[in-house]
C-alpha positions in Angstrom: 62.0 128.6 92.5 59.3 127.9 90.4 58.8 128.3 86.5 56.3 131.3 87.5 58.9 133.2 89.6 61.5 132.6 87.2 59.2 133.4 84.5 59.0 137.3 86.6 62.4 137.5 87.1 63.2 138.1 83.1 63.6 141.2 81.4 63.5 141.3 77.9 65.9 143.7 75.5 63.5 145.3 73.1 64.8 146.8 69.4 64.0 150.3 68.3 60.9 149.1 66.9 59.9 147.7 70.5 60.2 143.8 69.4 61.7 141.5 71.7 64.8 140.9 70.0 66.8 138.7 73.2 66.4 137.8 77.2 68.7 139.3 80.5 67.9 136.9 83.2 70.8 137.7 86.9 73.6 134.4 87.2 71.5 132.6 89.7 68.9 132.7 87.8 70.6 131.2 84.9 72.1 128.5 86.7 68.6 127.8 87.9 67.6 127.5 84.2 70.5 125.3 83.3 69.6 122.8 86.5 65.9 122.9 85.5 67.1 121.5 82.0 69.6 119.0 82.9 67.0 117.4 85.2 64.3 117.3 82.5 67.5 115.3 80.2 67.4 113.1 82.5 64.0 112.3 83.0 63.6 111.7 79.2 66.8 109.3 79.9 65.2 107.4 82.2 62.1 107.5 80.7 64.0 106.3 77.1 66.1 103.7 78.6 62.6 102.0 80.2 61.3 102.0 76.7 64.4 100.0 75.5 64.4 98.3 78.6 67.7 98.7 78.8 69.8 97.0 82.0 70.2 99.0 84.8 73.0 99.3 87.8 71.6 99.9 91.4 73.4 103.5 92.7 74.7 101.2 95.9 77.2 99.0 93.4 77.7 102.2 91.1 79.6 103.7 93.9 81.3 100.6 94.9 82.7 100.0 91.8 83.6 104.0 91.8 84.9 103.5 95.4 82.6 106.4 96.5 82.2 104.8 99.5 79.0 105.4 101.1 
């Protein structure tokens, strides 16, 4: 879902005065939120550990050393 659709999907809870005072968005959408996020963490982990150029582990010898086979 993209950030337009998602963007739709909220309804806002307004005060007496009619201000946006807080957001109801359904589960899935929520979750969807929450995904969206973590990804973008670890983009700016990637991104920050290039910076630093930091060592990195190829994923096929991260799961052989966690026996995840393949």
């Amino acid at each position: 879902m993209s950030e337009a659709v998602m963007l739709q999907s909220v309804q806002f809870v307004v005060d007496a005065d009619g201000h946006k005072s807080a957001v109801l968005v359904t589960l899935d959408l929520w979750e969807q939120i929450l995904t969206l996020l973590e990804d973008l963490e670890d983009v700016e982990e990637i991104r920050r550990a290039r910076e630093e150029d930091e060592e990195t582990i190829p994923w096929d010898r991260v799961k052989a050393d966690l026996d995840l086979g393949s």
